[in-house]
PDB file with SEQRES, HELIX, SHEET and CRYST1 records, atoms N, CA, C and O in Angstrom:
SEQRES   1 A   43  UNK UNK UNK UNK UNK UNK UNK UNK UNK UNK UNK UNK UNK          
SEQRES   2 A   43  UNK UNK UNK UNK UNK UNK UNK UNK UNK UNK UNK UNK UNK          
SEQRES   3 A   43  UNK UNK UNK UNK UNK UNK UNK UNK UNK UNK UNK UNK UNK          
SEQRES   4 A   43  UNK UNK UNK UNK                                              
HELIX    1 AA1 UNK A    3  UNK A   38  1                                  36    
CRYST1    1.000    1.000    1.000  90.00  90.00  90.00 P 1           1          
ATOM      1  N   UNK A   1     173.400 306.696 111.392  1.00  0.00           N  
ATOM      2  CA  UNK A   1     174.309 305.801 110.659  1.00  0.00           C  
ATOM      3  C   UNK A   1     174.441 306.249 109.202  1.00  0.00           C  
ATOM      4  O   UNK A   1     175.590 306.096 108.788  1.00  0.00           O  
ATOM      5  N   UNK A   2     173.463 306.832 108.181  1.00  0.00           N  
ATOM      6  CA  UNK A   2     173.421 306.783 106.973  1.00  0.00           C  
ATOM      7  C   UNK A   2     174.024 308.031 107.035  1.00  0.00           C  
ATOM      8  O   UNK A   2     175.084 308.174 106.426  1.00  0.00           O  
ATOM      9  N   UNK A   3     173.468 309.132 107.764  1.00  0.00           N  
ATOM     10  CA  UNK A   3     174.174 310.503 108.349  1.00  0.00           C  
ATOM     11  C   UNK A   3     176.355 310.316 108.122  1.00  0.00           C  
ATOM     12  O   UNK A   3     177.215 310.998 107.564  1.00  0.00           O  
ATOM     13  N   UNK A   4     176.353 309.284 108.763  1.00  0.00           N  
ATOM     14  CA  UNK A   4     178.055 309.382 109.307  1.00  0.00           C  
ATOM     15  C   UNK A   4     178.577 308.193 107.839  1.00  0.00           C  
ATOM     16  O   UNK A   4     179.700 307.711 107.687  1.00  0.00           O  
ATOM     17  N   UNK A   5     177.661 308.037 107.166  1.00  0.00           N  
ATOM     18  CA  UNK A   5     178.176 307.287 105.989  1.00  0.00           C  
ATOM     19  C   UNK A   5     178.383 308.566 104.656  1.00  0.00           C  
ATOM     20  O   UNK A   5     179.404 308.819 104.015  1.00  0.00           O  
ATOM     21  N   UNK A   6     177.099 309.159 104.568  1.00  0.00           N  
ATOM     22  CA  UNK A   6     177.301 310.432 103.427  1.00  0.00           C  
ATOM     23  C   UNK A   6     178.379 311.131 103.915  1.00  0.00           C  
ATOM     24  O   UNK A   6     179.039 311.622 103.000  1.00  0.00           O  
ATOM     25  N   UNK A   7     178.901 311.411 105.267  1.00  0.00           N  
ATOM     26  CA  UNK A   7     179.729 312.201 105.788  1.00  0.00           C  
ATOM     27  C   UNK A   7     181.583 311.760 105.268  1.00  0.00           C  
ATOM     28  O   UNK A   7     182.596 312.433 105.082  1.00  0.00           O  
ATOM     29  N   UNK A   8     181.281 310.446 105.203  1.00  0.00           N  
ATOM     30  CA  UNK A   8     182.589 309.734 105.037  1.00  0.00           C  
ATOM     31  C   UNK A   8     182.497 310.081 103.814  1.00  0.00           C  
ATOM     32  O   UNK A   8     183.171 311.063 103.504  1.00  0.00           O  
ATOM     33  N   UNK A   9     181.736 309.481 102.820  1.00  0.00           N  
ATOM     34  CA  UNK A   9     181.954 309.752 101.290  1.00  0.00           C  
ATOM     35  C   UNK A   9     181.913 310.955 100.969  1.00  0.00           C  
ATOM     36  O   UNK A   9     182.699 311.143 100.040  1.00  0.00           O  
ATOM     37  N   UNK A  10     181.156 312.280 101.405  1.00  0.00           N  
ATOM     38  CA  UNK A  10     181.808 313.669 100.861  1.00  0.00           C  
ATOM     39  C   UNK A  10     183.162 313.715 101.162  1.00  0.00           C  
ATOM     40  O   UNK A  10     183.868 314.160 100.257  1.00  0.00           O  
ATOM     41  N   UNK A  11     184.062 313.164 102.829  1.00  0.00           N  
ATOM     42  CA  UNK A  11     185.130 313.522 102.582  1.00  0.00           C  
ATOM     43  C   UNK A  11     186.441 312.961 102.320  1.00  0.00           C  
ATOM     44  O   UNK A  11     187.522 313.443 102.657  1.00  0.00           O  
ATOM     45  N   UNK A  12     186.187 311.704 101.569  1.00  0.00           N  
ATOM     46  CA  UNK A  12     186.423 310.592 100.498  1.00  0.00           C  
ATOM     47  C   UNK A  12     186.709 311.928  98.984  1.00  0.00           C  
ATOM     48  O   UNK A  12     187.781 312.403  98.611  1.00  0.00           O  
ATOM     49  N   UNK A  13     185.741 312.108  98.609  1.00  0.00           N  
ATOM     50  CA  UNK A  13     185.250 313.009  97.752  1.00  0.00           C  
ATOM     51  C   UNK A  13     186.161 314.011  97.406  1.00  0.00           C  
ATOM     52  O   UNK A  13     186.712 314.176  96.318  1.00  0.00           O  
ATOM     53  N   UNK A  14     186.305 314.889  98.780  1.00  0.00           N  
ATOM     54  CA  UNK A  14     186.909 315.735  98.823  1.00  0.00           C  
ATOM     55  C   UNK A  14     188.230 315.690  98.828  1.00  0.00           C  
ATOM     56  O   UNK A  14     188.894 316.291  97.984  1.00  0.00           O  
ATOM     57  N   UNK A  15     188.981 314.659 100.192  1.00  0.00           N  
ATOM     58  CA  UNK A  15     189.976 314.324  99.529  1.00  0.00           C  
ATOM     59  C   UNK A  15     191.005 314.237  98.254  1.00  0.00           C  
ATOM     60  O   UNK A  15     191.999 314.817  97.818  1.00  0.00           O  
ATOM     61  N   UNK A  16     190.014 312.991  97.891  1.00  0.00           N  
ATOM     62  CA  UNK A  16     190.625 312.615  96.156  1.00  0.00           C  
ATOM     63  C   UNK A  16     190.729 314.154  95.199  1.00  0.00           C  
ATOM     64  O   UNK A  16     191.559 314.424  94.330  1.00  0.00           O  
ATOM     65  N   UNK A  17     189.683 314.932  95.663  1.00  0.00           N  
ATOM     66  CA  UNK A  17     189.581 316.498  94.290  1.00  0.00           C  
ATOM     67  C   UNK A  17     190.875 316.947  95.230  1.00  0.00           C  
ATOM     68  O   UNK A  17     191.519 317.631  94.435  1.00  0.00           O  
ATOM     69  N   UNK A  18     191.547 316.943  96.367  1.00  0.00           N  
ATOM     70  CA  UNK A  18     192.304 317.799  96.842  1.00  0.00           C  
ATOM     71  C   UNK A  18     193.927 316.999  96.458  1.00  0.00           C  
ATOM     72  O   UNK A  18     194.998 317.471  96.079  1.00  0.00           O  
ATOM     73  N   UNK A  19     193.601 315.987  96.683  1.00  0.00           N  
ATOM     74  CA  UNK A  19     194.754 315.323  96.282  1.00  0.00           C  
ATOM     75  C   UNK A  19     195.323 315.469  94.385  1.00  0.00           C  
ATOM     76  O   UNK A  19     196.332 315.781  93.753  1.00  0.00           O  
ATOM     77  N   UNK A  20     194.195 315.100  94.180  1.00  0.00           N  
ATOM     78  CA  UNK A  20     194.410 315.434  92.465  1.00  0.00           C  
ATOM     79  C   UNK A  20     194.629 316.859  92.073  1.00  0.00           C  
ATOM     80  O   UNK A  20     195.235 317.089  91.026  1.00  0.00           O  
ATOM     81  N   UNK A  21     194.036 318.176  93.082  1.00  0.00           N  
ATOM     82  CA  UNK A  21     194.618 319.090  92.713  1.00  0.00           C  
ATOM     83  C   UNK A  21     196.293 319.452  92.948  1.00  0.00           C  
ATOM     84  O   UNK A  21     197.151 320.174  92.441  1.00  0.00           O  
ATOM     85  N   UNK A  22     196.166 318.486  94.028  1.00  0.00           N  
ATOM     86  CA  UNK A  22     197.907 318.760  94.712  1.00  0.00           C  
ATOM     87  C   UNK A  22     198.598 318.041  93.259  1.00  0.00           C  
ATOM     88  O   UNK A  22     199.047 318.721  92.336  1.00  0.00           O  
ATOM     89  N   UNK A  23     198.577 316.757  93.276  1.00  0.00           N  
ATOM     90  CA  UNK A  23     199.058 316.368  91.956  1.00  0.00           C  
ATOM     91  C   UNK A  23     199.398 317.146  90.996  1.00  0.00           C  
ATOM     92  O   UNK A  23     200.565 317.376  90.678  1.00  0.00           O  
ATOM     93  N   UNK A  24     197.979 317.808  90.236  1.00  0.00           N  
ATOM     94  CA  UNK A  24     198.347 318.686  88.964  1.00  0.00           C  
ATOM     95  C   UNK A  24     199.125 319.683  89.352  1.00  0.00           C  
ATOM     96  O   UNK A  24     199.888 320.286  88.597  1.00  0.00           O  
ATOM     97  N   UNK A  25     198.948 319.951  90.769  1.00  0.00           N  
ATOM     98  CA  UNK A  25     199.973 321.668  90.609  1.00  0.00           C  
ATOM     99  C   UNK A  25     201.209 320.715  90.482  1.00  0.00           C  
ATOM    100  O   UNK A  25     201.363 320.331  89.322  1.00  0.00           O  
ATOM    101  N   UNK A  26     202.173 320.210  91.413  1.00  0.00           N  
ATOM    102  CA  UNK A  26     202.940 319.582  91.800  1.00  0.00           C  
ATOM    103  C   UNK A  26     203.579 319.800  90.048  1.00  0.00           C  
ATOM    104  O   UNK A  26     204.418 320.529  89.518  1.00  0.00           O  
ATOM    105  N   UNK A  27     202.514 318.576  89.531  1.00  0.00           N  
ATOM    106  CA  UNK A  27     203.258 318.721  87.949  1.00  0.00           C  
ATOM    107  C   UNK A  27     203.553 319.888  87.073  1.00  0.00           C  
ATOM    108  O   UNK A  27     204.481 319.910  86.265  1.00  0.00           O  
ATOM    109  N   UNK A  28     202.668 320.902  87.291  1.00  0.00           N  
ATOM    110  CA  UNK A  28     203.173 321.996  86.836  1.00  0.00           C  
ATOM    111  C   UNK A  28     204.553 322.691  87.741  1.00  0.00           C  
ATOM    112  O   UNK A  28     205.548 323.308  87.362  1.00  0.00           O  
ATOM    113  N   UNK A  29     204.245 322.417  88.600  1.00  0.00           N  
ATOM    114  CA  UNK A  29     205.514 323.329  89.023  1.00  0.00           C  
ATOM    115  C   UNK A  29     206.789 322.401  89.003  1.00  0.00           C  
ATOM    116  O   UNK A  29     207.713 322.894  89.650  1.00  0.00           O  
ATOM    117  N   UNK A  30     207.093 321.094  88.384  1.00  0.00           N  
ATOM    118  CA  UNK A  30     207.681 320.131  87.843  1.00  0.00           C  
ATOM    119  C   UNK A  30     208.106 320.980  86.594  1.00  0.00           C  
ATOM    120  O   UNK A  30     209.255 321.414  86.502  1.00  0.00           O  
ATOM    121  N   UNK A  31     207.272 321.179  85.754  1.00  0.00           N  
ATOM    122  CA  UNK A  31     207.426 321.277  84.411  1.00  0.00           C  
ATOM    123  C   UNK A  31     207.896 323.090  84.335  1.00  0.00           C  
ATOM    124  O   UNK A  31     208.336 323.617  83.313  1.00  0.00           O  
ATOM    125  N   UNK A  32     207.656 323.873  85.764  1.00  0.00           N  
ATOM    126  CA  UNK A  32     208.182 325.075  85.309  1.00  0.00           C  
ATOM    127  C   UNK A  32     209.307 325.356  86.155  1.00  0.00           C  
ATOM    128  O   UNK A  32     209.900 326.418  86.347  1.00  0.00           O  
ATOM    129  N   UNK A  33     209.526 323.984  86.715  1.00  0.00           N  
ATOM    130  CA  UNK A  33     211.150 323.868  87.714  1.00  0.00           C  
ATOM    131  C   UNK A  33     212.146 323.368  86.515  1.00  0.00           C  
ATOM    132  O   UNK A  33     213.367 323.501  86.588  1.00  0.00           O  
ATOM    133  N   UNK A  34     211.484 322.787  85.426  1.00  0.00           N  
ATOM    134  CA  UNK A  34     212.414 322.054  84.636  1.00  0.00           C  
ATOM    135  C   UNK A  34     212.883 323.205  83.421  1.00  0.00           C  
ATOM    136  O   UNK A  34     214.018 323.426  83.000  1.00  0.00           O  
ATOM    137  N   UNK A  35     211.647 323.813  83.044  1.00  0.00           N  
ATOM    138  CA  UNK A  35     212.210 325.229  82.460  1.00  0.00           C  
ATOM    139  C   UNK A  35     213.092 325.717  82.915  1.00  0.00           C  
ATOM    140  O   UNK A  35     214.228 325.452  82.521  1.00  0.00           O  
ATOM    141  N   UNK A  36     212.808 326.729  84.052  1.00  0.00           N  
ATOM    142  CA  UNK A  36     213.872 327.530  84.865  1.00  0.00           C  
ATOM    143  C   UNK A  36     215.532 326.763  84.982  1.00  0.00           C  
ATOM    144  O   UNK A  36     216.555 327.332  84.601  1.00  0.00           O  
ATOM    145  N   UNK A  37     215.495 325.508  85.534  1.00  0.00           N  
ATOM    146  CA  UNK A  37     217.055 324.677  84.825  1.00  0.00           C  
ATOM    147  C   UNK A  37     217.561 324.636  83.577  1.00  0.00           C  
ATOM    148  O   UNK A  37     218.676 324.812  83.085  1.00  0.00           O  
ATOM    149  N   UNK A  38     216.289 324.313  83.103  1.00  0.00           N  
ATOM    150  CA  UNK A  38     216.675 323.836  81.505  1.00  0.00           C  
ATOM    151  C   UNK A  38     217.172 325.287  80.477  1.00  0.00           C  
ATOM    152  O   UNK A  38     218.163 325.326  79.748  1.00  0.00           O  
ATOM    153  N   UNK A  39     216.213 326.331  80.681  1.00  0.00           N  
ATOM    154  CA  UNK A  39     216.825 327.801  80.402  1.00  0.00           C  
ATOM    155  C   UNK A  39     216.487 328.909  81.477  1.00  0.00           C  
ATOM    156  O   UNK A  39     215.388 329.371  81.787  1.00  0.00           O  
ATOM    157  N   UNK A  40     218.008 329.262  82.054  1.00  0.00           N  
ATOM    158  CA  UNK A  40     218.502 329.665  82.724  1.00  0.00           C  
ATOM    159  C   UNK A  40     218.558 331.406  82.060  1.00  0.00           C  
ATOM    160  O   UNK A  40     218.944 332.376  82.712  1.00  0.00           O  
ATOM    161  N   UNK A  41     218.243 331.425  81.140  1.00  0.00           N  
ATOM    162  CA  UNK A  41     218.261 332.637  80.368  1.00  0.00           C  
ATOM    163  C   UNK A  41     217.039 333.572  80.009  1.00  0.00           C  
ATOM    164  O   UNK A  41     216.849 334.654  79.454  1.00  0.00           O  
ATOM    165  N   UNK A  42     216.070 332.236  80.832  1.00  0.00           N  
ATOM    166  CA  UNK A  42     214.518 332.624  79.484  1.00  0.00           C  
ATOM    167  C   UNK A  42     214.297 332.847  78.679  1.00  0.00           C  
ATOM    168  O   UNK A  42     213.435 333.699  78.462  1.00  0.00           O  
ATOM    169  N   UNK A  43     215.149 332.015  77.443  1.00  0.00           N  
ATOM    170  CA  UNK A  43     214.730 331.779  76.397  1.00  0.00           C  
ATOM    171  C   UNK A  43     213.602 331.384  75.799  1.00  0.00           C  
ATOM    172  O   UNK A  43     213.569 331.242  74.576  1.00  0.00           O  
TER     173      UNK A  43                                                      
END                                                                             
């Protein structure tokens, strides 16, 4: 039982770090989708 409880919370754990990494990329590639529109020149 305590076995299949640590098991849940590492992948609780893991989750959330995977999700929050998806997040931050997400936003970066937000912010370098908005470049590439915004200058079209690479300025």
């Amino acid at each position: 039982m305590l076995q299949l409880l640590g098991e849940r919370v590492l992948s609780n754990c893991f989750w959330q770090q995977a999700t929050c990494a998806l997040i931050c990329n997400s936003q970066i590639l937000i912010d370098v989708g908005r470049r590439v529109l915004v200058e079209p020149n690479g300025a």
